[in-house]
C-alpha angles and dihedrals in degrees: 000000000000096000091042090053091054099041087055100073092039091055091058089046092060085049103049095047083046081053091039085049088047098048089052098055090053112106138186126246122248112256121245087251091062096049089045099060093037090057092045091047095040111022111120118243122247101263100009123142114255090239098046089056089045091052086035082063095041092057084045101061099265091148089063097053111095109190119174115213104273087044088051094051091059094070098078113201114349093154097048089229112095096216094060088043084055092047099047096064098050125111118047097230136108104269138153118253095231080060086054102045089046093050094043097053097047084053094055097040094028081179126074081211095057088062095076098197111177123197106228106202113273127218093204144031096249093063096047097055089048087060082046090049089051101042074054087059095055090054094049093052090058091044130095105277084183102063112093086216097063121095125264092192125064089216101060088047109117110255106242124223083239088056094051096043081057098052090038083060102051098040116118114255097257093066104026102086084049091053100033089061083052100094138146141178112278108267099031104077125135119256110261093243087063093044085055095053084047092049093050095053096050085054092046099054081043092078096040113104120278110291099048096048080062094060096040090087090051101049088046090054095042094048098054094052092048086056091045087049095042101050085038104045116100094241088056093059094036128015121204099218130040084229093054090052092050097049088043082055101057089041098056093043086051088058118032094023118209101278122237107227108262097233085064097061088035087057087041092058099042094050092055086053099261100162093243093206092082094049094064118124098008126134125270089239088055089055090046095054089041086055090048090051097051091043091048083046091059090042096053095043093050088047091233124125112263091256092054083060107120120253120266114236112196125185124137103182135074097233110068102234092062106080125021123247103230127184110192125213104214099201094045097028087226127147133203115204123208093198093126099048092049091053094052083052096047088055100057089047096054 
């Protein structure tokens, strides 16, 4: 009687931490406004290429949108190709979307060759580096997504010399003999996010009098093999003196400045009425001027210094974990995410 009396309680306490572990499995459906508003954000076009949607729902904050599987199966088709649908909502962990979208896709196409992605020939610039963004996609889609050390980001993917060959090609002949010059070992090639600022540049230049469209070939191919040297010079990797790495270190902020991700100034136009249409496509450095310039604009109109501007909070779902809660800083283009406080908080509250 003795060993049945203690085995009692034990046995209700097994039962009431199952009941404790099923409770909290249990999770609530997305609402009909939420799917709503992720179909809308991330539903591929009919006929649009499979890349352009991926880097579409990358610009749109894909990355900040933590679905677990039966939320991700309530989505119905957002690809337009059942296999990668199936495949979106499997796995009942917490995972981005862009995770999702990424893992599905490789599933459905398990050969960089299968994706066919053609350059048409590009008029500017901008247009050219969002075929490059989305040849970046494609690499990130064969990568190791589960390697700590692979972007997240396609514009912090490393340009190939197979990518560049692509956009030289289908450069417009103004600009082609000038690209085509611009080359570098496999393996060493700039970020995207730095061949944009190099680009821009160039075009900028570009439209400079005479003189200094003359020079503008020869600072875009000088620029490019001062970043290859510098991010593959020895000192850059490891510096001999804790003095030479600071000062590596201010002189590398002052000119390639921390980024701010591109789905934060996407969510900060959008939320002081740009018409994002038209900001479609364009590079991640354009946004980011764009930001500066609104920013520069409120300031101004409330007579305070720009550092004095108000952070930016940016959330459109209701659960906390959907979207990131960003503040900008308008002078660093930096950015501070609150991802991990609003999941804990989304936690407590399931």
């Amino acid at each position: 009687m003795a060993g049945t009396s203690k085995a009692g309680p034990s046995q209700k306490q097994q039962e009431d931490e199952t009941e404790i572990i099923k409770e909290s499995e249990i999770t609530r459906s997305l609402s009909l406004s939420e799917m709503r508003e992720i179909r809308k954000d991330y539903g591929r076009r009919p006929g649009e290429h499979i890349l352009t949607w991926l880097l579409r729902c990358w610009d749109a904050g894909a990355n900040s949108l933590q679905l677990e599987g039966n939320e991700a199966k309530q989505l119905g088709s957002l690809s337009r190709e059942r296999v990668i649908d199936k495949v979106i909502g499997r796995g009942a962990q917490a995972l981005s979307l862009w995770r999702r979208l990424l893992a599905a896709v490789r599933e459905r196409y398990p050969h960089k060759e299968d994706i066919v992605y053609q350059i048409g020939k590009w008029t500017t610039i901008d247009k050219g580096l969002q075929h490059l963004r989305e040849l970046a996609v494609r690499e990130m889609i064969y990568s190791d997504l589960d390697n700590a050390q692979t972007p997240q980001d396609p514009d912090e993917v490393q340009c190939t010399t197979s990518m560049w060959r692509k956009f030289v090609r289908s450069a417009p002949p103004a600009h082609a003999s000038t690209l085509a010059s611009i080359n570098w070992d496999e393996g060493r090639g700039p970020t995207l996010y730095d061949m944009s600022c190099q680009l821009q540049k160039y075009e900028d230049n570009l439209s400079a009098p005479l003189q200094s469209s003359v020079s503008a070939v020869e600072k875009l191919s000088k620029g490019l093999d001062k970043l290859v040297e510098r991010v593959y010079s020895p000192s850059f990797r490891q510096s001999d003196t804790s003095a030479t790495k600071n000062q590596h270190s201010r002189a590398q902020e002052r000119e390639y400045p921390r980024r701010t991700p591109r789905g934060t100034l996407w969510f900060f136009l959008r939320d002081h009425g740009e018409d994002m249409r038209k900001w479609d496509g364009v590079p991640t450095s354009t946004l980011a001027a764009r930001v500066r310039e609104l920013k520069g604009n409120t300031a101004a109109r409330r007579g305070v210094p720009k550092r004095n501007a108000a952070p930016v909070s940016m959330g459109q779902y209701p659960r906390g974990s959907r979207r990131a809660d960003v503040i900008l800083d308008p002078d660093e283009e930096t950015s501070t995410s609150h991802l991990q406080e609003l999941s804990g908080r989304r936690s407590s509250q399931d």
